[in-house]
C-alpha positions as CSV (number, residue, x, y, z in Angstrom):
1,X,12.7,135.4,-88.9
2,X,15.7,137.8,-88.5
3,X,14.5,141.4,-89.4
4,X,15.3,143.5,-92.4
5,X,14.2,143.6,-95.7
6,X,15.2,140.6,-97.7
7,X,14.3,138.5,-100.6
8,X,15.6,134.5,-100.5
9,X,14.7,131.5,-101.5
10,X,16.2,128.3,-100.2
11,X,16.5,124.9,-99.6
12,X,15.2,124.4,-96.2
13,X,19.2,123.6,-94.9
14,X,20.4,127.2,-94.3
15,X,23.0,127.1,-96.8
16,X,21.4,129.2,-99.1
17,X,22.6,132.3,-96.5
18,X,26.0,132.0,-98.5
19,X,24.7,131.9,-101.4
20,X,24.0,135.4,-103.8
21,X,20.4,134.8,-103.6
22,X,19.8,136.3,-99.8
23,X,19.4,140.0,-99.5
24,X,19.7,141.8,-96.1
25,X,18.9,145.4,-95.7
26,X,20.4,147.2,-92.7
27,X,18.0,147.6,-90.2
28,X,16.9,151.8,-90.4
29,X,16.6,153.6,-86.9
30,X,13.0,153.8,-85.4
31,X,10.9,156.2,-87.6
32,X,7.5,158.1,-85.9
33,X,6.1,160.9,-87.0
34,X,4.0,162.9,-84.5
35,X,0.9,164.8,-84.8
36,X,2.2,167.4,-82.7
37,X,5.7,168.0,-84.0
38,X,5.1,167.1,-88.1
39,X,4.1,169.5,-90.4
40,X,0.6,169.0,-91.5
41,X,1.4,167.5,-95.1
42,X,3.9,165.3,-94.3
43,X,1.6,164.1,-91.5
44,X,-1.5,164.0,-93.6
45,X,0.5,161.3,-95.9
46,X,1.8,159.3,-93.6
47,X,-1.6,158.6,-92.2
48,X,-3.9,158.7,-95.5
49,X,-1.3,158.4,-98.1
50,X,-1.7,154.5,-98.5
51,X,-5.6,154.5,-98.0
52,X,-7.2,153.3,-101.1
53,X,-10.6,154.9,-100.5
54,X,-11.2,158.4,-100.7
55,X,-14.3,158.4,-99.6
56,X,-12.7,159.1,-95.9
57,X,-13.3,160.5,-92.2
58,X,-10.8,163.1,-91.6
59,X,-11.9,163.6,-88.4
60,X,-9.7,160.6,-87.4
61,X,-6.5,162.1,-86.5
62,X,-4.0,159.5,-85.1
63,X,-1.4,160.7,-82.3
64,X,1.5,159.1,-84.4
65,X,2.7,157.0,-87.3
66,X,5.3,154.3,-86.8
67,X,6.7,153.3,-90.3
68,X,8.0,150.1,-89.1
69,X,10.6,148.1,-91.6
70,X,11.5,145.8,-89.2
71,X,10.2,143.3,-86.1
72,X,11.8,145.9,-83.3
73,X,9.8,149.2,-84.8
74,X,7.3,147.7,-84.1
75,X,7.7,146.4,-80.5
76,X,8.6,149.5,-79.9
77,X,5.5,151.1,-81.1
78,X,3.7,148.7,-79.2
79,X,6.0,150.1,-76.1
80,X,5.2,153.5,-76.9
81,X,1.3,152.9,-77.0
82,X,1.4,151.2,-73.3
83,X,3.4,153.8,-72.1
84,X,1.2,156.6,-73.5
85,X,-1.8,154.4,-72.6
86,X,-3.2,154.5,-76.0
87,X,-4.5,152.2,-79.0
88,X,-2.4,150.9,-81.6
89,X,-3.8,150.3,-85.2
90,X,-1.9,148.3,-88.2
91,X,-1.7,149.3,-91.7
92,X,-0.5,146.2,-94.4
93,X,-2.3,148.2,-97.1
94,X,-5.0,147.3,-99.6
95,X,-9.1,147.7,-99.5
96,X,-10.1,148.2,-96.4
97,X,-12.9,150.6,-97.3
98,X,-13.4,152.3,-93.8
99,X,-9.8,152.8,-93.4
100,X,-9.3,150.7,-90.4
101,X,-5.9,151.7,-89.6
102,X,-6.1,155.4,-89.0
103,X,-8.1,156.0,-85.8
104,X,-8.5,158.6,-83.6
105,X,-5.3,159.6,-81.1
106,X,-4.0,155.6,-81.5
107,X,-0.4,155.1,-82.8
108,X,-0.5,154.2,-86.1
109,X,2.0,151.2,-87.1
110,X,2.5,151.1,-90.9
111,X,3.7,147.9,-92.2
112,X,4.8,149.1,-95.8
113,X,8.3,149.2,-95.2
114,X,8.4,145.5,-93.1
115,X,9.1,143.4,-96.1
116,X,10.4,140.3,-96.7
117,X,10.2,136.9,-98.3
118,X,11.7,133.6,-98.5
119,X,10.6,130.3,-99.8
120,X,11.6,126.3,-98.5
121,X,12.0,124.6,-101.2
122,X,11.5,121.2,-99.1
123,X,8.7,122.1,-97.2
124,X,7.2,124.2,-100.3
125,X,6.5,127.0,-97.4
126,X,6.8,130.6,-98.0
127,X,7.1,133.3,-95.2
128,X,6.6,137.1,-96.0
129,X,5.3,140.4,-94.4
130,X,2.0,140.9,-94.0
131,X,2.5,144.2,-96.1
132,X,3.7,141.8,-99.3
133,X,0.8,141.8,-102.5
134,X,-0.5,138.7,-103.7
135,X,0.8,140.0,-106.9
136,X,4.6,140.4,-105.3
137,X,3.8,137.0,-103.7
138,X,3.2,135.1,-106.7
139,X,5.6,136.8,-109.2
140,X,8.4,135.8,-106.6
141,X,6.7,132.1,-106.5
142,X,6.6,131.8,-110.3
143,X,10.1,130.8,-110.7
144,X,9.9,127.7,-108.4
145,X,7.0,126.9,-110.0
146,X,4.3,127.6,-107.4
147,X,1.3,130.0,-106.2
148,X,-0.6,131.3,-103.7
149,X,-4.1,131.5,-103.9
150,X,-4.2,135.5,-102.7
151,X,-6.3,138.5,-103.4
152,X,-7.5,138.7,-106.7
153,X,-6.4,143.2,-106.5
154,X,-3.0,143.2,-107.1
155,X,-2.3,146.0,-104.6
156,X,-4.0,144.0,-101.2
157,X,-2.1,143.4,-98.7
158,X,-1.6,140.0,-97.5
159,X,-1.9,140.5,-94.0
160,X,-5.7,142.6,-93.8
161,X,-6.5,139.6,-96.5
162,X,-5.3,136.7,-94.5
163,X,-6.7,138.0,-91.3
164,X,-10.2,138.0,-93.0
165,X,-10.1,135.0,-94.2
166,X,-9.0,135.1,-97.6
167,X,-11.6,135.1,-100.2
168,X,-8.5,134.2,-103.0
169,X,-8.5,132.6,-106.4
170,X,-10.8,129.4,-106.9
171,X,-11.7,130.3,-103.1
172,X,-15.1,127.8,-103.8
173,X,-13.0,124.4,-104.9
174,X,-9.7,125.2,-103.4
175,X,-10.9,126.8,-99.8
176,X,-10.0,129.8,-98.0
177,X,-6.4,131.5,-98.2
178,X,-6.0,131.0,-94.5
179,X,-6.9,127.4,-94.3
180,X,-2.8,128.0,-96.0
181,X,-1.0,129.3,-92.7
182,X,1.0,126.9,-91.3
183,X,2.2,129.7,-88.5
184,X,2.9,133.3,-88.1
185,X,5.5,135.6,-85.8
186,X,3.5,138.2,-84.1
187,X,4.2,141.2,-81.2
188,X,1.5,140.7,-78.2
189,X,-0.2,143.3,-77.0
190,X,2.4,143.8,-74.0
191,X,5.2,143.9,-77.1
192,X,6.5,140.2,-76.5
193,X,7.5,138.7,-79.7
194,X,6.0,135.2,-80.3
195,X,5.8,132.3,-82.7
196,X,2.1,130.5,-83.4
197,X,1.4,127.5,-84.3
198,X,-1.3,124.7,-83.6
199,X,1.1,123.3,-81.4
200,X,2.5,127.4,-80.1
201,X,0.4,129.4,-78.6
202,X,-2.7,127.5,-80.6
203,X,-5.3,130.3,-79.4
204,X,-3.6,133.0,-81.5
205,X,-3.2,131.0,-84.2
206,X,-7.0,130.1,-84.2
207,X,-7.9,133.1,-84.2
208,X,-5.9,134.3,-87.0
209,X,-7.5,132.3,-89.1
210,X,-10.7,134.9,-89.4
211,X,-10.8,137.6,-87.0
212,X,-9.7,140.1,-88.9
213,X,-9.3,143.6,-87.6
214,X,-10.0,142.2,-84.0
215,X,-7.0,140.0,-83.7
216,X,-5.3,140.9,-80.3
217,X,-1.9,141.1,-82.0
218,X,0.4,142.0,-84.5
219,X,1.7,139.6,-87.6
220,X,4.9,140.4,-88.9
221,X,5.1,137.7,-90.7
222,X,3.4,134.7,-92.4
223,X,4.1,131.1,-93.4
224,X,2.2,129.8,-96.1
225,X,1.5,126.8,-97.7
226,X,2.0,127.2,-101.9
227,X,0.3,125.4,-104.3
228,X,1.5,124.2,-107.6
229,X,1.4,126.9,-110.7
230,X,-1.0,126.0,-113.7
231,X,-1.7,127.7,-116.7
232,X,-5.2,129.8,-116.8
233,X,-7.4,130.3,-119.1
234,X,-10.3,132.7,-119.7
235,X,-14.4,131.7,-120.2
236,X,-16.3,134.4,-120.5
237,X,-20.4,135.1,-121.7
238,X,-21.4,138.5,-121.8
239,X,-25.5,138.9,-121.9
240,X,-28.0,141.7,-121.8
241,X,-29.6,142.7,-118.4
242,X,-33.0,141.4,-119.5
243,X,-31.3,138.2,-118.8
244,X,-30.4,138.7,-115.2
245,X,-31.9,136.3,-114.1
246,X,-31.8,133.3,-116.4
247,X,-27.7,133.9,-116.5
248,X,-27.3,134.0,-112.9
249,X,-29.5,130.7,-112.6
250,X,-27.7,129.0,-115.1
251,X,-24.2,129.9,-112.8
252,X,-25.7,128.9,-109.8
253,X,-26.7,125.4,-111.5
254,X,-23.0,124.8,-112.6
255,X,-21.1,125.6,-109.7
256,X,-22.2,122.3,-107.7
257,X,-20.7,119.7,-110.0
258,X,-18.1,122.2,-112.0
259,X,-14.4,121.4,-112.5
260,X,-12.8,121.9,-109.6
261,X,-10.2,124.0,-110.9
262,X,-12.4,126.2,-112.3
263,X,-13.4,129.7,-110.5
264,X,-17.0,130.8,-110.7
265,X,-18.3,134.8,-110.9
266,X,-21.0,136.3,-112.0
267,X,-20.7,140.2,-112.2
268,X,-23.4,143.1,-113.3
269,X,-21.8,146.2,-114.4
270,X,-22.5,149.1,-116.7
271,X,-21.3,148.5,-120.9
272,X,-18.6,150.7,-121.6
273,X,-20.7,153.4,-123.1
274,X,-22.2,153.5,-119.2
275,X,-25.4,153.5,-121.1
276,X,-26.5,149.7,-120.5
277,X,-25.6,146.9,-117.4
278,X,-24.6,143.8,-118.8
279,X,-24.2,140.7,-116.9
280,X,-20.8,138.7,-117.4
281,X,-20.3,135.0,-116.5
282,X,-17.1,134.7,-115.8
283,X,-15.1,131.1,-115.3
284,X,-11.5,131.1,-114.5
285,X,-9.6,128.0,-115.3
286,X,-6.4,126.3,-113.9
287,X,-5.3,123.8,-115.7
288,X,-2.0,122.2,-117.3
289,X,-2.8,122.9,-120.8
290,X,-5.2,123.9,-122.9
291,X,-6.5,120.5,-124.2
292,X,-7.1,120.2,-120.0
293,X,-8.8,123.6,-119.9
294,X,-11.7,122.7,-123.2
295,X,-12.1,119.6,-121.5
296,X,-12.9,121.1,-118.1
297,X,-15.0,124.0,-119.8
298,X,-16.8,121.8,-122.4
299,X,-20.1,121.2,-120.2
300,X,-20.0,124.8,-119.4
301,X,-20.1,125.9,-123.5
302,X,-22.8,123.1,-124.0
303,X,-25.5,124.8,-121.2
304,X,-25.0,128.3,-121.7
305,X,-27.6,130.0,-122.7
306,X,-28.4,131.2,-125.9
307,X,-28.3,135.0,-126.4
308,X,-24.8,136.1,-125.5
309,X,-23.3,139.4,-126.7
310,X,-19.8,137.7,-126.4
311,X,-18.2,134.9,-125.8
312,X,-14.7,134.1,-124.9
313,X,-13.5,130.6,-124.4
314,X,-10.3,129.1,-122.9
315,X,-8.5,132.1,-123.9
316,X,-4.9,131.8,-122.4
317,X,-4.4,134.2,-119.4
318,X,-2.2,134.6,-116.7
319,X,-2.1,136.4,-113.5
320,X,-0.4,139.7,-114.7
321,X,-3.5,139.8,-117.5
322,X,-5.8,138.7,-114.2
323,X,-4.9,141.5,-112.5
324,X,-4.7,144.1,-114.9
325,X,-8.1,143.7,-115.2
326,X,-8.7,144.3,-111.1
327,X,-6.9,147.5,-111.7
328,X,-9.2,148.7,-113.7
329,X,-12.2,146.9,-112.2
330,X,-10.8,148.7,-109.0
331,X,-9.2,152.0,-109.7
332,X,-7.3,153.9,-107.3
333,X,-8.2,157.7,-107.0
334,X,-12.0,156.9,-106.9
335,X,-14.4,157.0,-103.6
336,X,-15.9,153.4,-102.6
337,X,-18.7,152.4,-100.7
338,X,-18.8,148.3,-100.6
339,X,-21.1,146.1,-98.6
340,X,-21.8,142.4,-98.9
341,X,-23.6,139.1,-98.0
342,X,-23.9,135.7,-97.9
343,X,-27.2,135.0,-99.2
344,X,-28.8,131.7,-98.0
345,X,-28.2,128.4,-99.8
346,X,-32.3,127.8,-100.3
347,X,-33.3,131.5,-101.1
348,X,-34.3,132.4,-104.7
349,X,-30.7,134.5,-105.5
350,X,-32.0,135.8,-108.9
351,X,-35.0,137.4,-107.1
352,X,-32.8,138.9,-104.1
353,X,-30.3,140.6,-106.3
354,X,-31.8,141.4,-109.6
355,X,-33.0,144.9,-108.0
356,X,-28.9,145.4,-107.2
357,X,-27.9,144.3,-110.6
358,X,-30.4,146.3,-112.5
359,X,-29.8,149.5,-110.9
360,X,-26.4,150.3,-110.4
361,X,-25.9,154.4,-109.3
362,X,-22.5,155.1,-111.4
363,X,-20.7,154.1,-114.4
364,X,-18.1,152.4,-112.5
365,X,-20.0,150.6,-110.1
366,X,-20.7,146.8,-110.0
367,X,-22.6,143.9,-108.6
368,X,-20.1,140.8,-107.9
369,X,-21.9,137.2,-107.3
370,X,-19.0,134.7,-106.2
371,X,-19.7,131.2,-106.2
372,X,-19.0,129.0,-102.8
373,X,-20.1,125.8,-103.5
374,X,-18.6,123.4,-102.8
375,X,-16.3,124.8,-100.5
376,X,-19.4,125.9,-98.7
377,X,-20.2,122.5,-97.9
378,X,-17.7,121.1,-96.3
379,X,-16.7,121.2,-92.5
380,X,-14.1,123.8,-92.1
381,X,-10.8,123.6,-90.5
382,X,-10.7,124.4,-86.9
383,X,-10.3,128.4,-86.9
384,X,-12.2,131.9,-86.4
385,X,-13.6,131.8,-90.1
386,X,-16.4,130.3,-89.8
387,X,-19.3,132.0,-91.6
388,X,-19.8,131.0,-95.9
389,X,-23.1,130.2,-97.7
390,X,-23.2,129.0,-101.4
391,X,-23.5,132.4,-102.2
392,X,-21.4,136.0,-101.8
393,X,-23.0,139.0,-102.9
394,X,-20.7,142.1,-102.6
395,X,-21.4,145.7,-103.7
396,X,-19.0,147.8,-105.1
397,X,-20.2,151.3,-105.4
398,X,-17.4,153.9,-107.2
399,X,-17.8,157.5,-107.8
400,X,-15.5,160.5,-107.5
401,X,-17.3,163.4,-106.8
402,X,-17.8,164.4,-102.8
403,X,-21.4,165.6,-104.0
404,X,-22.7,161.7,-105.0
405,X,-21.4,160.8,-101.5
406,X,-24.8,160.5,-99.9
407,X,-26.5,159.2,-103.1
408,X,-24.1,156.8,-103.9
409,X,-23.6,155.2,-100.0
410,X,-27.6,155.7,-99.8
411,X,-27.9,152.9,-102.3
412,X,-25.6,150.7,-100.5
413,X,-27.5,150.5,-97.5
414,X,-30.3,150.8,-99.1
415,X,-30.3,147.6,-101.0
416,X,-28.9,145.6,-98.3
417,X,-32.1,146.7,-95.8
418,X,-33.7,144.0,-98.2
419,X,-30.9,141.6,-98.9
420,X,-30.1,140.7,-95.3
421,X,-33.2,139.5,-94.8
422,X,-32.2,136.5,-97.0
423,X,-28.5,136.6,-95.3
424,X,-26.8,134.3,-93.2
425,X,-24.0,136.5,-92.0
426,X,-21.0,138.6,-94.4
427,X,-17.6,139.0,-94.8
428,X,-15.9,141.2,-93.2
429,X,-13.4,141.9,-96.2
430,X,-16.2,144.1,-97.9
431,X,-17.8,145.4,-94.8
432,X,-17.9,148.4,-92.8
433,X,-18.8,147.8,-89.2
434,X,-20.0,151.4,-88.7
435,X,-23.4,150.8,-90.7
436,X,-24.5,147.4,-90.3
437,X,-24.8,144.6,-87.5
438,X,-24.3,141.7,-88.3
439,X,-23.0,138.3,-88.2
440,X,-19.6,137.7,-89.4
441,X,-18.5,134.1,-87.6
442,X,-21.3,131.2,-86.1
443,X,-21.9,131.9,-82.1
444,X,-19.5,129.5,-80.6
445,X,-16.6,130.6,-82.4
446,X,-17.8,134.4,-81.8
447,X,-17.7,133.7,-78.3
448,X,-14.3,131.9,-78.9
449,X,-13.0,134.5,-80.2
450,X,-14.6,137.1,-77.7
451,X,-12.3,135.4,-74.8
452,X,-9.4,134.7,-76.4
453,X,-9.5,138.6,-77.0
454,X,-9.9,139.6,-73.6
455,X,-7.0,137.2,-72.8
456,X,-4.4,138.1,-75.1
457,X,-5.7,142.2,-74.8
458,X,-7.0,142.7,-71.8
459,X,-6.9,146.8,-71.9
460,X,-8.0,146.9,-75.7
461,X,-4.3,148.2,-76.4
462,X,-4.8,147.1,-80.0
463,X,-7.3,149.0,-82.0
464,X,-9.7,145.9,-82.8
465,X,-13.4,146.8,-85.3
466,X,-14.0,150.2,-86.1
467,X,-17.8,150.2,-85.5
468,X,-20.0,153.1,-84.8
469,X,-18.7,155.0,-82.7
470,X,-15.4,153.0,-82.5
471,X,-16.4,152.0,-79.1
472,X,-16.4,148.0,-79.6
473,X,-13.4,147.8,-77.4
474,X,-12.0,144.6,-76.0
475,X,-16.0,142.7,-75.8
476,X,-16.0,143.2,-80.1
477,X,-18.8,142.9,-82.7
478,X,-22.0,142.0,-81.6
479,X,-22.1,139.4,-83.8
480,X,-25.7,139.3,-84.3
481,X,-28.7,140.7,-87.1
482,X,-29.4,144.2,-86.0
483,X,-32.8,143.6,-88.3
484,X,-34.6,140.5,-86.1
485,X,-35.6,143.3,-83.8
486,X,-37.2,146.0,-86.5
């Protein structure tokens, strides 16, 4: 991938690079801003600007920002950290809620202005940035007619997303948005530029596939398998929280044998008077008409049960409707404290999260059950990710005054002291490694992982997890219940 800044789509023989539809930017000198020789508001943006949480450390003062917006910024970043002999973090931008990228005296390598994407139109294969949205992603896609199953927030990047796994639309029928990469260009650790494949450099790109923060390189770009667009359309049940329980049943009954095109949540949140929770069933199809769609949804309207506030069904959608909705779901400007779990496939679910979903701490706050099966139950591809259940609990707590900070992050870990009890690990795209140990792949491909680590970044030259302490270095997460021994 040549750098710059480009937008093209193509037909897989090159000839499209003569064509109007190719944009090239000039490559723009090597931009760092230093700690030492900024002044402290310009600094302060460049580091915290594009963090979504405001709930923050401060104390994390980088030594420099690198505003990469092509391949060679950030070799040379990576050059400068080895010469300095410090750390170097990555920024794509979206949710990572403990601001992974900004860390203390490491160059900080912002990805935001890296940006490009083009599409094959024979092999169906996009590459972009790891800085691109899943909403830029698929409003580029839309006019060949395809998709990518990305973050359901509009403003997540791809890369932080991807490196996690990829929790994206219809995740439970359709499988995990990495399962997708077909290959990626990266800079090592030692700033060589390289191309992974399963047949290139195969260790890197298994471990793309899931180890998130820890990966002992840099993407600068993705290649991704599309899918073919469909038409969505909306089912939704609203119910009272008295019926907690018999809703969430009734989800988790229908997920094993539900349309396959169909995406399954279940969400407690406060009514918009903030005086009440209510608990939404939510089903998400993708279909090539309607008629396909009340077809689909037809057993689903036939077992609900009865006592719903509202009801919505097959209600045309689309994604910039879909993530409309995040936005507000999400909102920027807000403090977040998220945690998460997958909750074992024999536990009683209701039981384990009804005290979560009956007592959220803020008006904006909310209680997400995502269904799994069946994508839980099937072997996975051979990669990092390697840690699902049939059920993901994730905890999204929102507030905006400093003073609720304690309250507000007290619940969090609060309710998950009882809720991992009933866990088999969590995913790392809603955790933060400073509170909570625990498992986030199975042990073999932990240990995997762990060497091919330690090969690829022997001196810990890349930042890797930001646990407590930020002292997990180049041996990781522990990988292991911090609770067995309490």
């Amino acid at each position: 991938m040549a750098d710059g800044d480009r937008l093209a789509k193509g037909d897989g023989t090159g000839a499209e690079d003569e064509g109007n539809d190719h944009v090239e930017a000039t490559t723009t000198p090597f931009r760092i801003l230093t700690r030492d020789a900024t002044d402290q508001d310009t600094f302060d943006e460049a580091v915290w600007g594009r963090v979504f949480n405001r709930w923050r450390d401060a104390s994390r003062v980088p030594r420099a920002v690198v505003q990469a917006s092509c391949v060679a910024h950030v070799r040379e970043a990576v050059e400068l950290a080895n010469r300095l002999q410090c750390r170097v973090s990555v920024r794509s931008g979206g949710h990572s809620w403990a601001a992974w990228s900004v860390r203390r005296d490491a160059v900080l390598v912002d990805l935001a202005g890296l940006r490009h994407m083009t599409y094959d139109k024979k092999t169906r294969i996009v590459s972009c940035s790891p800085s691109a949205t899943g909403e830029q992603l698929n409003d580029f896609l839309r006019g060949e007619g395809r998709m990518f199953a990305g973050g359901h927030c509009p403003d997540v990047g791809l890369g932080g997303f991807l490196l996690q796994g990829g929790m994206g639309w219809n995740c439970k029928n359709w499988g995990w948005a990495c399962e997708s990469i077909v290959g990626i260009d990266v800079v090592t650790a030692d700033a060589r530029e390289l191309y992974c494949s399963n047949v290139e450099n195969s260790d890197l790109f298994w471990a793309v596939r899931g180890a998130g923060p820890g990966f002992p390189a840099i993407v600068t770009s993705f290649h991704l398998l599309t899918r073919p667009s469909l038409q969505m359309y909306n089912s939704v049940y609203i119910y009272p929280q008295s019926m907690f329980r018999t809703v969430l049943q009734w989800v988790i009954d229908t997920c094993p044998t539900a349309d396959p095109d169909t995406e399954i949540v279940c969400l407690a949140k406060r009514t918009a008077d903030g005086d009440d929770t209510e608990i939404i069933a939510g089903f998400l199809s993708f279909k090539p008409s309607q008629a396909a769609a009340e077809a689909a949804m037809q057993r689903v309207r036939d077992s609900r049960p009865a006592g719903a506030k509202v009801e919505v069904w097959c209600e045309p959608t689309d994604f910039a409707r879909q993530y409309a909705g995040q936005r507000v779901e999400q909102p920027t400007g807000y403090r977040f404290c998220s945690d998460n779990a997958y909750v074992d496939n024999d536990a009683d679910v209701p039981a384990v999260l009804e005290r979560a979903a009956t007592s959220l701490p803020t008006r904006k706050s909310f209680v997400l059950y995502f269904a799994m099966n069946p994508t839980s139950r099937r072997p996975l591809p051979d990669m990092a990710h390697s840690m699902h259940s049939d059920h993901y609990l994730a905890l999204y707590t929102i507030w905006d005054d400093e003073a609720d900070d304690a309250r507000c992050t007290g619940w969090v870990h609060d309710i998950m002291k009882d809720v991992q009890r009933y866990s088999v690990g969590s995913y790392m795209g809603d955790a933060d490694f400073r509170y909570r140990t625990t498992r986030f792949w199975s042990r073999e491909n932990g240990e995997r992982l762990r060497d091919i680590r330690r090969k690829w970044d022997p001196e810990g030259r890349i930042c890797g997890y930001l646990d407590a302490g930020d002292s997990s270095g180049v041996q990781g997460l522990k990988n292991e219940f911090d609770w067995l021994d309490k």
